[in-house]
N, C-alpha and C positions, 0 to 999 in steps of 0.2 A: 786394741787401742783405737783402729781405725771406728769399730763402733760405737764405742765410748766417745768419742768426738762428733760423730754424729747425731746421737742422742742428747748431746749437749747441745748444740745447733740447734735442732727443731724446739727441743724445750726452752730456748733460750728467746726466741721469736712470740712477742706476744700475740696472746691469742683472736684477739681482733684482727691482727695482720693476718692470721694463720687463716680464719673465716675469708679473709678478701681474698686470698690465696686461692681457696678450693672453689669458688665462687666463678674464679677467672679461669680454672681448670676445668671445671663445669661447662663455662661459654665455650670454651673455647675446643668441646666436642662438636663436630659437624652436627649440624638440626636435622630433623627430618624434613625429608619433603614430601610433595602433593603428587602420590603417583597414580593412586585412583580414588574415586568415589560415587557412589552410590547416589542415585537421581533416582525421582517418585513422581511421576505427571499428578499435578494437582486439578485440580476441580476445575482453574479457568484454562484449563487446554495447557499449560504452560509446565516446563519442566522445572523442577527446584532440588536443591541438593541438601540429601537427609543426612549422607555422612561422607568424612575424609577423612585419608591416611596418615592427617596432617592435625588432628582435634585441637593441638596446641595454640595453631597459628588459625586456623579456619574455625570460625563461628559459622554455625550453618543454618543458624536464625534468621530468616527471612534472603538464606543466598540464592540468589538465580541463577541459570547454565543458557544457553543459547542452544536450541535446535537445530539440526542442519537443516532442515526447512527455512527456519526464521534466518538462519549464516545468509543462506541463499538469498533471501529477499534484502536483507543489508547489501551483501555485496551489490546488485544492483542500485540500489538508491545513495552508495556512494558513488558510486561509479560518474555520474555527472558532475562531482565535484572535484575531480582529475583536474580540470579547467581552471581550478581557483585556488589550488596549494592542496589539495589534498594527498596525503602524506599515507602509502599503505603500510609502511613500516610502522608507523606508531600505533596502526589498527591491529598488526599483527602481535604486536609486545605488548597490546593492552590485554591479551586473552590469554587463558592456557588451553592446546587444543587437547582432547578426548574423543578414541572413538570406542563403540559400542565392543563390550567384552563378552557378555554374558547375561540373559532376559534371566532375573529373580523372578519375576510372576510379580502378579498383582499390582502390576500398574509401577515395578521398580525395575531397576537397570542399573548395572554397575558396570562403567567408562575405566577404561588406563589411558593414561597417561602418555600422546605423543609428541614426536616433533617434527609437525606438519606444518607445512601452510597455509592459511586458513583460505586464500586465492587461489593457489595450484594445485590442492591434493585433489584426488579423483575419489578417496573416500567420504562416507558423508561423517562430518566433524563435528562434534559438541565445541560450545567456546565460551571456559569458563571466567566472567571479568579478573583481572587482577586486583583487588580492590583491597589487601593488605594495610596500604597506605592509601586511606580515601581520600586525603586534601591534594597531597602530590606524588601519587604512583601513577603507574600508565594510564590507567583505566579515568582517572582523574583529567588527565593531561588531555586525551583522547577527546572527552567530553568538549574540553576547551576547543581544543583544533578544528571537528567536526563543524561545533557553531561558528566560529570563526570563516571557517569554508562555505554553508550555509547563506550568512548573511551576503560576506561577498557578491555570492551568486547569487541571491535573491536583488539585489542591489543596481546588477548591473542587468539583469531582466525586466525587473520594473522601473516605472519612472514615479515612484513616490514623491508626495511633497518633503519631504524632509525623508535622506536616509536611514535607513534602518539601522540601530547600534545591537552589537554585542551584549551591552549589559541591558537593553530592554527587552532583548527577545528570551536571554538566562531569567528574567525576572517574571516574565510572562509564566517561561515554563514551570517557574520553581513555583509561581502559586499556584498552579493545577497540581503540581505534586505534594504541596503541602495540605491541600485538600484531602489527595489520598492519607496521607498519615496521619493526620485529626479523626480520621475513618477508620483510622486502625490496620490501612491497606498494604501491604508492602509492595513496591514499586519492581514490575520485573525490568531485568536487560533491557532486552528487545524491546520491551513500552519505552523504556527511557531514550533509547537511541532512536527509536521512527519519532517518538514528540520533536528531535533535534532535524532531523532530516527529511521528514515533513511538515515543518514550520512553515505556515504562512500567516499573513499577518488577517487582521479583518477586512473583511469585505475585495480581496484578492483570489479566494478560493478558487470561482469558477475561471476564472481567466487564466489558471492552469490547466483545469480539466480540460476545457474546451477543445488543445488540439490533439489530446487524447480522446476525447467523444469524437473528433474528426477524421482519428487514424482507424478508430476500432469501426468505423463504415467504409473506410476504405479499403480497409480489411475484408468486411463482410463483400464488398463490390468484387476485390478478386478473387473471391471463394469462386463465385459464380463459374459454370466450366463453358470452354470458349467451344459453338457449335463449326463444324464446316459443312462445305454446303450443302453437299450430299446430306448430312442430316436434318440441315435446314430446310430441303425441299421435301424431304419425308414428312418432316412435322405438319408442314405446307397443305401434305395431301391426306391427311390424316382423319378419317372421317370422324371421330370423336372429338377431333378439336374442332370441327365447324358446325356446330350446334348454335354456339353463341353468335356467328356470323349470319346463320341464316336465320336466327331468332332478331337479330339487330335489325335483317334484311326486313324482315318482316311486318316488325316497329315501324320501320322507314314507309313500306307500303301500306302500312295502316293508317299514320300520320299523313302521311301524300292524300287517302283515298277518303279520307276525313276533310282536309283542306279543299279536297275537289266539291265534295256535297255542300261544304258552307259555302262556296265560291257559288255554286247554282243555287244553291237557297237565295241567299244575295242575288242573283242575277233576277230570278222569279220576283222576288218582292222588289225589285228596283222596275221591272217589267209592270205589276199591279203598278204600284204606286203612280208610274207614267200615263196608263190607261185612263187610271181615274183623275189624273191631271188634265188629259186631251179631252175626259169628260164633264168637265168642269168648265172648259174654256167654250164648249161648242157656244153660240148664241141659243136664246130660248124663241121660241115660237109665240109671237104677239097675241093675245087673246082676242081675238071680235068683240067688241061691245054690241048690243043692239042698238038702232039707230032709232 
């Protein structure tokens, strides 16, 4: 009885209902997620990702991964932007971190899956964008914040005629990047986020390098190793180094010994000259006429 009234139920439901039914029973299995995948260094030095444990949700047509090289030099060049709102939680929820599982050969590499920090862990981290939702997911939001932080600080360092906006500097960037894709180029991580983070406007470039070209010789000045004196009077006595000093010396007494003989040249023809002066003045001896 009981399944006779069952079978009456489900055949009783029409069947368009019964499609939305399995449909919602369907979603409503857990999805897979992103626990590893497989990176292949391309031709411009850069890592990109060939495949994932995720194929459903990850198109791996033109996706890029972050290096922990490249992590490392972001992390610095945010690092100045502490000062302006910069926000390391949304840097950290824009990425999924990966470290190194196992070398494929031939230029591949296949990452798992962790849950690290992308600032505090001690291993070196792959960090792959979130970009599921490219308009408004982290990896999105991140880009926004970044410039946002950026101009700021650009703003309050320089004294522009007119300050720098947000939407001029996104506009600047986006036409160099639309450049690349009329080229057919796809756009990695790491290029997109240093264009954001190395943003200066024109004609401003060197007036940032400058106090780094000023550090890296002040640098080079305390390389230099500090002598004491004990060594300083060794070098002092050191008969290899006074070659140059008594070659200098030498110069000096050859110039001197030079300036001495023009000096008596000079004096000789200042002597003639006066001679034939006092001989010139003598009176002459009156000739006799005959008378």
């Amino acid at each position: 009885m009981l399944h006779r009234t069952l079978f009456e139920l489900v055949f009783s439901i029409p069947p368009r209902t019964l499609r939305l039914k399995f449909v919602l029973i369907q979603m409503a299995k857990p999805t897979s997620t992103l626990e590893w995948c497989i990176v292949r260094l391309g031709e411009d030095h850069n890592w990109w990702v060939a495949e994932t444990s995720d194929p459903v949700r990850w198109d791996v047509d033109g996706l890029s991964i972050i290096d922990p090289r490249q992590l490392s030099h972001l992390i610095e060049l945010v690092d100045p932007l502490r000062d302006y709102g910069f926000d390391q939680d949304s840097f950290e929820s824009a990425f999924i971190s990966f470290r190194i599982e196992r070398d494929l050969g031939s230029g591949r590499v296949r990452l798992k899956r962790v849950k690290e920090s992308l600032f505090e862990s001690d291993e070196k981290l792959f960090a792959l964008p979130d970009i599921l939702d490219e308009e408004n997911g982290p990896y999105a939001d991140l880009l926004d914040h970044l410039t946002r932080c950026r101009v700021k600080m650009l703003n309050d360092l320089f004294d522009f005629e007119a300050k720098l906006s947000v939407d001029e500097v996104e506009d600047e960037i986006r036409e160099d990047q639309n450049a690349h894709f009329i080229e057919g180029k796809a756009i990695h991580t790491f290029e997109e986020l240093s264009a954001i983070l190395d943003y200066m406007p024109a004609g401003h470039e060197t007036d940032e390098e400058q106090p780094v070209k000023d550090a890296v010789e002040e640098d080079e000045d305390d390389d230099l190793p500090e002598l004491d004196e004990a060594e300083e009077e060794k070098l002092k006595n050191d008969q290899s180094l006074k070659w140059d000093e008594e070659e200098e010396e030498g110069d000096e007494d050859e110039e001197k010994s030079g300036e001495d003989d023009d000096k008596e040249e000079d004096e000789e023809k200042d002597s003639d000259e006066k001679d034939e002066e006092d001989a010139g003045e003598k009176p002459r001896k009156r000739s006799r006429g005959k008378k």
